[in-house]
Backbone as a chain_set.jsonl record, in Angstrom:
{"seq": "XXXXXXXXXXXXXXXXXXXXXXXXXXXXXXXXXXXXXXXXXXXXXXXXXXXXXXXXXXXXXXXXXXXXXXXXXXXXXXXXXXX", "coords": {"N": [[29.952, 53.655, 127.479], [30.223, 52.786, 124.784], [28.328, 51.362, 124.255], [26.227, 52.834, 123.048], [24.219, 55.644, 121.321], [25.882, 57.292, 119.371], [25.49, 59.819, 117.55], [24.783, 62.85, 116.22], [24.074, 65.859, 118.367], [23.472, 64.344, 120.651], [25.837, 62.606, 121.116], [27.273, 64.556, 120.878], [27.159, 65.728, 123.808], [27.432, 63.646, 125.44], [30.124, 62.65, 124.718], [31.649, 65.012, 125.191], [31.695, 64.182, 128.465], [32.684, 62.295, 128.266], [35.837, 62.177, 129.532], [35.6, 62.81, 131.927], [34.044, 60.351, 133.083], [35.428, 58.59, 132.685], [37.87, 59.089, 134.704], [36.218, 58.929, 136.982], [35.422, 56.106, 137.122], [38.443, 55.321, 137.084], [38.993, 56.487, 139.899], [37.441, 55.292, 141.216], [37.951, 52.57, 141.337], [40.508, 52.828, 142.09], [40.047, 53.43, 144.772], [38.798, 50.655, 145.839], [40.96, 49.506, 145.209], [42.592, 50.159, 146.958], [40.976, 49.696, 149.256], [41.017, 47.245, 149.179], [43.51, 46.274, 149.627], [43.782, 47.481, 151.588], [42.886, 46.027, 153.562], [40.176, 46.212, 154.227], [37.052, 46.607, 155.656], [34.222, 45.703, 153.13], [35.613, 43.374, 152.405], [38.008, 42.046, 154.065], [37.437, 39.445, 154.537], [37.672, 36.371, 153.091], [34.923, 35.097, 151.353], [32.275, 32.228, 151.056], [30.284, 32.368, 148.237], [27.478, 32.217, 148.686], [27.331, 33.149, 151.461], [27.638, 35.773, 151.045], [26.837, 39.212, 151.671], [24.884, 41.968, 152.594], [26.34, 44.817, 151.955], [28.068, 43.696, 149.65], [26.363, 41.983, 148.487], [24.274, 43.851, 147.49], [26.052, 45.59, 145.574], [26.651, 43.296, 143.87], [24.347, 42.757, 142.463], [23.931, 45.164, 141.646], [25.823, 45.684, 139.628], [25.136, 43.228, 137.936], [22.469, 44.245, 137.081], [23.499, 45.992, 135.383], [25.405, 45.205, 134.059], [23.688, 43.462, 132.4], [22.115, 45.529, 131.071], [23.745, 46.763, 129.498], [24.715, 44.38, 127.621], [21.975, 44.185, 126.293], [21.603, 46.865, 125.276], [23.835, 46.718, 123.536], [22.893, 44.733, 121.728], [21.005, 46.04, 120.347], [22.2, 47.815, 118.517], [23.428, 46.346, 117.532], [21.739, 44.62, 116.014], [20.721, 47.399, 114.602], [22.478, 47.35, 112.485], [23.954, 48.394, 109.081], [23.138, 46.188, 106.351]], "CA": [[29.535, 54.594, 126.481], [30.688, 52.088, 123.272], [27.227, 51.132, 123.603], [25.454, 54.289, 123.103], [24.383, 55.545, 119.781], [27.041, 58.782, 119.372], [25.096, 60.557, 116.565], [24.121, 64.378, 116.542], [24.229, 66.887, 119.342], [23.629, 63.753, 121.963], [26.732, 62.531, 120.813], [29.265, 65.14, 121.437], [27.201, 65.654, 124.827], [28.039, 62.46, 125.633], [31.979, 62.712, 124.224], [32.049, 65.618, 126.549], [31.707, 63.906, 129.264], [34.016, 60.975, 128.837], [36.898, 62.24, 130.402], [35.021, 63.028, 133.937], [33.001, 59.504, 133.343], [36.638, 57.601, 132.738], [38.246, 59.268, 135.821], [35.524, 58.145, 137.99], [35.701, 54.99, 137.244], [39.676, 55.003, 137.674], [38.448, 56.813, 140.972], [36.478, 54.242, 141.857], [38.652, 51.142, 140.978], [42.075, 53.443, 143.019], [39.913, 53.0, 146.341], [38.897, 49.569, 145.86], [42.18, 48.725, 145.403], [42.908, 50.566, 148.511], [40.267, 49.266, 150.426], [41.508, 45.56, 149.632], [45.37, 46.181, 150.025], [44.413, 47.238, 153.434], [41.891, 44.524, 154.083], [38.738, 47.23, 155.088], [35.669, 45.721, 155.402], [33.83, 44.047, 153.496], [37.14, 42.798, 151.532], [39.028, 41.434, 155.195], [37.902, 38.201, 154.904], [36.826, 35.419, 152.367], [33.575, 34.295, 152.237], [31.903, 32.073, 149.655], [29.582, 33.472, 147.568], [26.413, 31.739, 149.364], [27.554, 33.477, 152.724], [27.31, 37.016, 150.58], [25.321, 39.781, 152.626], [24.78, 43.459, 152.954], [27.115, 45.738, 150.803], [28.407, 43.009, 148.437], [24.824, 41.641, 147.528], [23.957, 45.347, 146.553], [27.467, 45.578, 144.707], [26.847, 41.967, 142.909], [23.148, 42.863, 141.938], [24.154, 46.354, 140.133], [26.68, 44.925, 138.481], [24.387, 42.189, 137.341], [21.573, 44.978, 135.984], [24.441, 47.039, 134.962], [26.206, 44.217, 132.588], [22.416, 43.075, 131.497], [21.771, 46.622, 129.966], [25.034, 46.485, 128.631], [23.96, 43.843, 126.59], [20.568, 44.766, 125.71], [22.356, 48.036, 124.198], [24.917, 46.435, 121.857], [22.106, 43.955, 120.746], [20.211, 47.139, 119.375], [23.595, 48.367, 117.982], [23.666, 45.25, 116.359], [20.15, 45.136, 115.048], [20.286, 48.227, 113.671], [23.579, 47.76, 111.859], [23.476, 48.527, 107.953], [23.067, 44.774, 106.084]], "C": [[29.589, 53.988, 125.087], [29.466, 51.856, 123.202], [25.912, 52.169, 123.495], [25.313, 54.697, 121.324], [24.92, 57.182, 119.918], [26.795, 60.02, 118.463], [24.672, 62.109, 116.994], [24.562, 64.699, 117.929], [24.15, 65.783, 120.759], [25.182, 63.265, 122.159], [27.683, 63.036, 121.342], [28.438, 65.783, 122.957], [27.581, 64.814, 125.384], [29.684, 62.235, 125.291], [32.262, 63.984, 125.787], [32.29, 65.412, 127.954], [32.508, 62.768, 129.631], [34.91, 61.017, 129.902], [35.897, 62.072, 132.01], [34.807, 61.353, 133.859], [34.695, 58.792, 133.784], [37.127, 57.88, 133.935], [37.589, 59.034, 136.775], [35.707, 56.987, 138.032], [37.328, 54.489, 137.659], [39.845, 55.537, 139.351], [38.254, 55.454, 141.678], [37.437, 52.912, 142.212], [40.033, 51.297, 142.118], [41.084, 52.878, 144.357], [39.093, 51.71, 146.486], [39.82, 49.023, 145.645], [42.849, 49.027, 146.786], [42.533, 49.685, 149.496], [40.927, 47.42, 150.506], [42.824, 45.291, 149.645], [45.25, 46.444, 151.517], [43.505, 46.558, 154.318], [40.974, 45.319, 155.077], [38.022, 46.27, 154.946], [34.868, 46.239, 154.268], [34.893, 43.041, 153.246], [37.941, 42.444, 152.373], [38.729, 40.463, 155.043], [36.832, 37.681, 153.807], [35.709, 35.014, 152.716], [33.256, 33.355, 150.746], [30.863, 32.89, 149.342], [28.125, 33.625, 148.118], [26.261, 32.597, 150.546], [27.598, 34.898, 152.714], [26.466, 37.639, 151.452], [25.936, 41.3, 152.425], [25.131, 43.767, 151.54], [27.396, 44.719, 149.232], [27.612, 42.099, 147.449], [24.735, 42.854, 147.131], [24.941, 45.618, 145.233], [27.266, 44.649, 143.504], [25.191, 42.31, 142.415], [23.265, 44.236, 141.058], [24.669, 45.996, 139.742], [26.225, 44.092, 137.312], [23.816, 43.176, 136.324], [22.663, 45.539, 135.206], [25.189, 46.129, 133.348], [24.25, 43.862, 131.52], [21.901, 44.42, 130.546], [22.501, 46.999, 129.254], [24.559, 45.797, 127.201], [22.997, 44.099, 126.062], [21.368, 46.175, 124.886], [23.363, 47.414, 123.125], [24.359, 45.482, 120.913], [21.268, 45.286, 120.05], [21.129, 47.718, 118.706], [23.535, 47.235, 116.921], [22.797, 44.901, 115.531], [19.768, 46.127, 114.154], [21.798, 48.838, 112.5], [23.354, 47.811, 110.0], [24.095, 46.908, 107.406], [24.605, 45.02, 105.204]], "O": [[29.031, 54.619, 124.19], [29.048, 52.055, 122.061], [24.781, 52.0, 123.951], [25.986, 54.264, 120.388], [24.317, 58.065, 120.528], [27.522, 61.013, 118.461], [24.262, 62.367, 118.126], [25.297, 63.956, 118.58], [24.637, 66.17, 121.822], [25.746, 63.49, 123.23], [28.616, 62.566, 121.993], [29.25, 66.553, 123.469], [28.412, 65.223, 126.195], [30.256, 61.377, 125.964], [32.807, 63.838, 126.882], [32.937, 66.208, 128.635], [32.896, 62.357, 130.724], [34.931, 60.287, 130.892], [35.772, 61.17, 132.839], [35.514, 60.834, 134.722], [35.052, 58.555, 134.938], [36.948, 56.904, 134.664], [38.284, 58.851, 137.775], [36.233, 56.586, 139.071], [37.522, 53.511, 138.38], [40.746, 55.041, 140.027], [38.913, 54.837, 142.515], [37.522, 52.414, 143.334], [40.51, 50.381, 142.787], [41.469, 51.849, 144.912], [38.56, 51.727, 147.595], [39.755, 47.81, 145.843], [43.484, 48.25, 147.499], [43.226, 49.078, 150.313], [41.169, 46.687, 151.465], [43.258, 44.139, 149.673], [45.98, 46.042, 152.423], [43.449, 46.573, 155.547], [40.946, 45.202, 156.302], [38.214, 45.253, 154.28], [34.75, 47.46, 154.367], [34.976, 41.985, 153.873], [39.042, 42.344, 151.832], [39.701, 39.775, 155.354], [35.71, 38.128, 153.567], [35.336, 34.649, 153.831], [33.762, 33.599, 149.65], [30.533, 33.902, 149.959], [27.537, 34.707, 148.116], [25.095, 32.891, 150.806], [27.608, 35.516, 153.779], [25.532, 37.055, 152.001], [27.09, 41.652, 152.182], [24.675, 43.372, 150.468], [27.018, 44.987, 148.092], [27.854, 41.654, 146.327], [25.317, 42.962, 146.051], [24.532, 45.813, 144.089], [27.578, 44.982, 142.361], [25.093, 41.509, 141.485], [22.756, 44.346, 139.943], [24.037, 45.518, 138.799], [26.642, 44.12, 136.154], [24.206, 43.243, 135.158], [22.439, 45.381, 134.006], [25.346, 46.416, 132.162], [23.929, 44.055, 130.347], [21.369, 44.271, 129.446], [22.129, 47.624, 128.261], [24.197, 46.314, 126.143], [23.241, 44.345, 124.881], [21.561, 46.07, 123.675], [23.481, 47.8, 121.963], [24.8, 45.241, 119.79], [21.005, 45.08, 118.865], [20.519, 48.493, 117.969], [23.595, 47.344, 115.696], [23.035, 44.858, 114.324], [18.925, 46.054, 113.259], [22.084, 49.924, 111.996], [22.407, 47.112, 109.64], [25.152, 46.434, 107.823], [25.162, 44.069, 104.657]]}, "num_chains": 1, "name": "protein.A"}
């Protein structure tokens, strides 16, 4: 959300929703820690990264778009900062 522009009425829709957004993500992160304390699949066994398949290509490709629009948003943040 840091890279979001927070102004006017989108703003505090967007504030409103932090809390839920943050607890998902600590959601999210609690049963991936689960899943690899009790060695579920896919997280039972090393692989290299070459040998990647299914779930954890899908996983490693949002992540990818997910960080790339990341960026692309804090470069327009930064573009449109006052000189």
């Amino acid at each position: 959300m840091s890279g979001l522009e927070l102004s006017g009425d989108r703003g505090v829709a967007i504030m409103r929703y932090a809390r839920l957004a943050r607890l998902c993500l600590v959601l999210v992160m609690a049963v991936w820690a689960v899943a690899s304390l009790m060695q579920l699949p896919p997280l039972d066994q090393e692989s290299a990264p070459e040998q990647a398949g299914g779930v954890l290509v899908v996983v490693a490709v949002l992540a990818i778009a997910l960080y790339a629009v990341a960026a692309f948003r804090y470069l327009m943040l930064w573009r449109r900062r006052p000189p």
